[in-house]
C-alpha positions in Angstrom: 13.2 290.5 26.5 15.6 289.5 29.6 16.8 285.8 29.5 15.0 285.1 32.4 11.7 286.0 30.3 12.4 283.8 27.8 10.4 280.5 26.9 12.4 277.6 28.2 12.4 273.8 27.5 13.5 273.3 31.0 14.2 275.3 33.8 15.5 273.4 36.9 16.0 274.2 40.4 18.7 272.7 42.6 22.4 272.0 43.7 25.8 272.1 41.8 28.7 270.4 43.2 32.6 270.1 42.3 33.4 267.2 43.0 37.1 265.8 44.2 37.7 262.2 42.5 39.8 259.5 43.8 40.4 256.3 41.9 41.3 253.4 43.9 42.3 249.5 43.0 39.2 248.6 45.1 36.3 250.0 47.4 37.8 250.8 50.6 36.9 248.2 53.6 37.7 248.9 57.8 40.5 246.1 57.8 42.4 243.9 55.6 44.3 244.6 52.2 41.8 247.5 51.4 42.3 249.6 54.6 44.6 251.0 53.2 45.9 251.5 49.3 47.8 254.2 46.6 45.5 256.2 45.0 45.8 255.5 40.9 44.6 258.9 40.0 42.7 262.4 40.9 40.4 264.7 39.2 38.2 267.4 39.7 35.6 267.4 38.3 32.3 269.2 38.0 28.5 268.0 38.9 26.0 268.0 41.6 22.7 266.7 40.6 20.9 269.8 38.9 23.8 270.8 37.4 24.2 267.3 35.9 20.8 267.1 34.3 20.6 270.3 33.2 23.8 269.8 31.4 22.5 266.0 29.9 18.9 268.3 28.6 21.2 270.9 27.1 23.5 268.4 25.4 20.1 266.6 24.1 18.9 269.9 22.7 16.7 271.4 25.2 16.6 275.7 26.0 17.6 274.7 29.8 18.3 277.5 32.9 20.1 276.9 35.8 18.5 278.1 39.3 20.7 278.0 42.1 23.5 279.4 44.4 27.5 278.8 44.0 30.4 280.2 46.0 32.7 283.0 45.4 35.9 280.7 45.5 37.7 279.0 42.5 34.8 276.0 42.7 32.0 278.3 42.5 34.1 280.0 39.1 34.7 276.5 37.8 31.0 275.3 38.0 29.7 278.3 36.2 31.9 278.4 33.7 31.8 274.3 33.4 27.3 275.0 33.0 28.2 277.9 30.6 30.0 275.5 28.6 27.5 273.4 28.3 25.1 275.7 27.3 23.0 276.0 30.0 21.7 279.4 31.0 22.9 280.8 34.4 21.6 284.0 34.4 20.0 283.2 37.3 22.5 281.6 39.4 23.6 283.5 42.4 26.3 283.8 43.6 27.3 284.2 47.7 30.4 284.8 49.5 30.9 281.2 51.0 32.7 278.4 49.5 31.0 276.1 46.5 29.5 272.8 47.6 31.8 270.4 47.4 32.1 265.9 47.6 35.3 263.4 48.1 34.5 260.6 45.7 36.0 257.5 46.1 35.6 255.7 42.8 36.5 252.0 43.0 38.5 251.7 39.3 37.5 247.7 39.1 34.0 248.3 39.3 33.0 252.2 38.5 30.8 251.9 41.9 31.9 255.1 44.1 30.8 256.5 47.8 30.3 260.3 48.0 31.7 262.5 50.7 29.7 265.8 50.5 29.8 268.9 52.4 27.6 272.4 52.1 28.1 275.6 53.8 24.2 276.6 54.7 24.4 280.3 53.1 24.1 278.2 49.7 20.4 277.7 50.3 18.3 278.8 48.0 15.7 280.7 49.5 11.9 280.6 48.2 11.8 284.9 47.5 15.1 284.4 45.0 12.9 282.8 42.4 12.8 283.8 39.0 9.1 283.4 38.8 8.3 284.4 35.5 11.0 281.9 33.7 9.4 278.8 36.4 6.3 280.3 34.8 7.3 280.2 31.0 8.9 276.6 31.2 7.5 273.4 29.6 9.0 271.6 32.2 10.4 272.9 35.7 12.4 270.2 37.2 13.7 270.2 41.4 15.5 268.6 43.8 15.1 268.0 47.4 18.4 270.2 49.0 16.6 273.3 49.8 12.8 272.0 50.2 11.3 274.9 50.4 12.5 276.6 47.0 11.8 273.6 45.3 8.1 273.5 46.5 7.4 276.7 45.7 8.9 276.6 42.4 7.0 272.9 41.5 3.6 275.2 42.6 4.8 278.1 40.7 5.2 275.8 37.0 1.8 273.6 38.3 -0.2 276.9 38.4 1.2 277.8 34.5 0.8 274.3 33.4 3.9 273.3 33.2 5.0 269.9 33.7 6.8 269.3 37.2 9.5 266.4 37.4 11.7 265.2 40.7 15.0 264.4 41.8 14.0 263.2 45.3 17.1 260.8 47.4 15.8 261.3 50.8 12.5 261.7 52.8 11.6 264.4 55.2 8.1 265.4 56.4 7.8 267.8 53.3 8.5 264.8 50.5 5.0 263.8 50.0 3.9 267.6 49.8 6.8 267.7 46.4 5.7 264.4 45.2 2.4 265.6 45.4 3.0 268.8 42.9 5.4 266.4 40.5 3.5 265.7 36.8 6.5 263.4 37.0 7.7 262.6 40.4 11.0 261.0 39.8 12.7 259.4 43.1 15.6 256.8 44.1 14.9 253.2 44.8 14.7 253.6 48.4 11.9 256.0 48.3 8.7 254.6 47.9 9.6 252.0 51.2 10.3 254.5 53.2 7.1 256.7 52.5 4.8 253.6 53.1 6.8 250.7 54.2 5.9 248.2 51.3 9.2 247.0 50.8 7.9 245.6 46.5 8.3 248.2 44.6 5.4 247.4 42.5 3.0 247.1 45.3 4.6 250.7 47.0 4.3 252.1 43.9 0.7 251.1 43.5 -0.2 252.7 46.7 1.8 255.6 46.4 -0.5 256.1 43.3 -3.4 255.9 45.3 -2.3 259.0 47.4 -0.7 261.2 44.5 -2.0 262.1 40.9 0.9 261.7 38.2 3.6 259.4 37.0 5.4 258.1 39.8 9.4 256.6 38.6 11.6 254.9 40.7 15.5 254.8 39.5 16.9 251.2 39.9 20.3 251.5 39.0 21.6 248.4 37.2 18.0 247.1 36.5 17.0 250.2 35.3 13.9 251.6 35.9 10.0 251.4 36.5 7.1 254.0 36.6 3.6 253.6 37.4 1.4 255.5 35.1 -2.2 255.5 36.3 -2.8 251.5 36.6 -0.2 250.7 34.1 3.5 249.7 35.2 6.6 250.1 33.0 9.6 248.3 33.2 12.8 249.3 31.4 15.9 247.2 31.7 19.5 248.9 31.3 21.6 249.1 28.5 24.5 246.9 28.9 28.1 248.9 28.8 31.6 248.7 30.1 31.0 250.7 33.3 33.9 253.4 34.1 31.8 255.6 37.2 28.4 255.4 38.2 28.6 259.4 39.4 26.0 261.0 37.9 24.1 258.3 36.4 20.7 259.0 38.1 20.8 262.9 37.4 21.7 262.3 33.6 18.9 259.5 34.0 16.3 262.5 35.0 18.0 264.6 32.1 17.4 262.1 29.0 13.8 261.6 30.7 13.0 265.0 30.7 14.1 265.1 26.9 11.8 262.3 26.3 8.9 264.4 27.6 10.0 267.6 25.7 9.4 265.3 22.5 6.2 263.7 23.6 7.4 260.6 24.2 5.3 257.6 25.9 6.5 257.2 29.4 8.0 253.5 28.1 9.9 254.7 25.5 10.6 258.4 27.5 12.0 255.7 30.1 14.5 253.9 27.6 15.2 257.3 26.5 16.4 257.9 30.1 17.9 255.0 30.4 20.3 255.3 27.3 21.5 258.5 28.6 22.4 257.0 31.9 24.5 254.1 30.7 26.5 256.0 28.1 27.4 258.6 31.0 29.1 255.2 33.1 31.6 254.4 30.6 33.0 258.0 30.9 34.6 259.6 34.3 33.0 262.6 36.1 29.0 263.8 36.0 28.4 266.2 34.3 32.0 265.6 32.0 29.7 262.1 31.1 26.8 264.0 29.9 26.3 262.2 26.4 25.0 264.4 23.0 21.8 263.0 21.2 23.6 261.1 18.4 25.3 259.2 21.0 22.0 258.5 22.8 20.3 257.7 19.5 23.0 255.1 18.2 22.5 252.8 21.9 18.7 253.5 21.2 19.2 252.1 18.0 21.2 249.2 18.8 19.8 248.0 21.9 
């Protein structure tokens, strides 16, 4: 049996990034002190948002593949080898002869928040007739982005047809976001989302009528107040864990990783959603996305303490 016939925990679909970090005394402003300042430090550093919760499931114990494209130059080396590492499964990944998707990050050191500067050369689209159908097919949970629509639509269709559950990373809307949502088990999107889909700007009451239209759990990521889902009529809220934040980067994608774990184990969407949550705050205190990933004992412990 190839790898990509194998049974996996979670097979996800999406975009890797390495990513260029700059940390600076404060968040950069158009005039005044902060127009201009020394940057303190640089990394680089890998992650991109499928990459990132693909290595958070593998660090919590799930069989997790990679699907996507990287470059031939030394970023597209360092994010395979950096997934490798982590024990994610990129037997799938394909490479093309263009350079690896790249961000600037400017990471204000006072306050971990950070603006991202991103660039993508288009042959790193993922085309729909690359997909490694029969691993979407044997997965207990195929999870996709929104960077190449059309791949991640046909691969959420692909794991809905085998019974698979289907879960979201979803930052912007386009006319093809309420055909994804609509295939999510588990449509995971940012806080912006559900406004801009139907204009209720309280999130409970956009929720609730986004849960008129589509079937499934519907999560919105809130940051610093956590997170809420609507689960048929019932709403869950889960606050954050409380931690010294060091960078945000990341945050949501491991978010989406610890959540996925918590669906792996059959958890309740409340306590999949502190799950989640745990995951996300440990991987502020540290620098970097997928370098914050946290392991299970670590995500345990803050369960256990909080």
């Amino acid at each position: 049996m190839s790898p990509s016939d194998e049974r996996w925990d979670v097979v996800g679909v999406g975009a890797n990034s390495v990513d260029e970090v700059y940390l600076l005394p404060a968040c950069p402003q158009p005039s005044g002190a902060f127009a201009k300042m020394r940057i303190r430090r640089r990394y680089t550093l890998c992650g991109g948002q499928m990459a990132t919760a693909l290595g958070t499931c593998a660090s919590l114990g799930l069989r997790s593949k990679y699907v996507g494209v990287c470059g031939t130059d030394d970023h597209g080396s360092r994010i395979r080898l950096a997934l490798s590492r982590s024990r994610v499964d990129v037997t799938d990944l394909i490479i093309r002869d263009a350079e690896n998707q790249s961000a600037v990050i400017l990471l204000d050191d006072t306050s971990g928040e950070r603006i991202v500067l991103w660039d993508r050369d288009d042959r790193l689209r993922l085309r729909a007739g690359e997909l490694p159908e029969a691993a979407l097919a044997s997965a207990r949970v195929v999870h996709v982005d929104d960077v190449d629509e059309e791949a991640a639509i046909r691969s959420a269709a692909i794991a809905r047809r085998a019974g698979a559950m289907v879960t979201t990373d979803i930052d912007r809307v386009t006319p093809r976001t309420p055909e994804l949502i609509g295939l999510a088990t588990h449509a995971i999107v940012a806080q912006h989302v559900p406004a801009q889909l139907n204009g209720v700007g309280e999130i409970e009451e956009s929720l609730r009528r986004l849960g008129q239209t589509y079937g499934g759990v519907i999560c919105v990521t809130l940051g610093a107040q956590g997170a809420i889902a609507l689960d048929g009529d019932t709403f869950h809220r889960q606050p954050a864990f409380a931690v010294d934040v060091v960078d945000t980067t990341g945050a949501g994608d491991v978010f989406r990783g610890g959540f996925i774990a918590g669906l792996i184990e059959g958890q309740p969407i409340d306590r999949a959603l502190r799950t989640a949550n745990a995951a996300a705050a440990i991987s502020c205190t540290r620098l970097g996305a997928l370098n914050g990933v946290p392991t299970r004992a670590e995500v345990d412990a803050l369960l256990r303490r909080g």
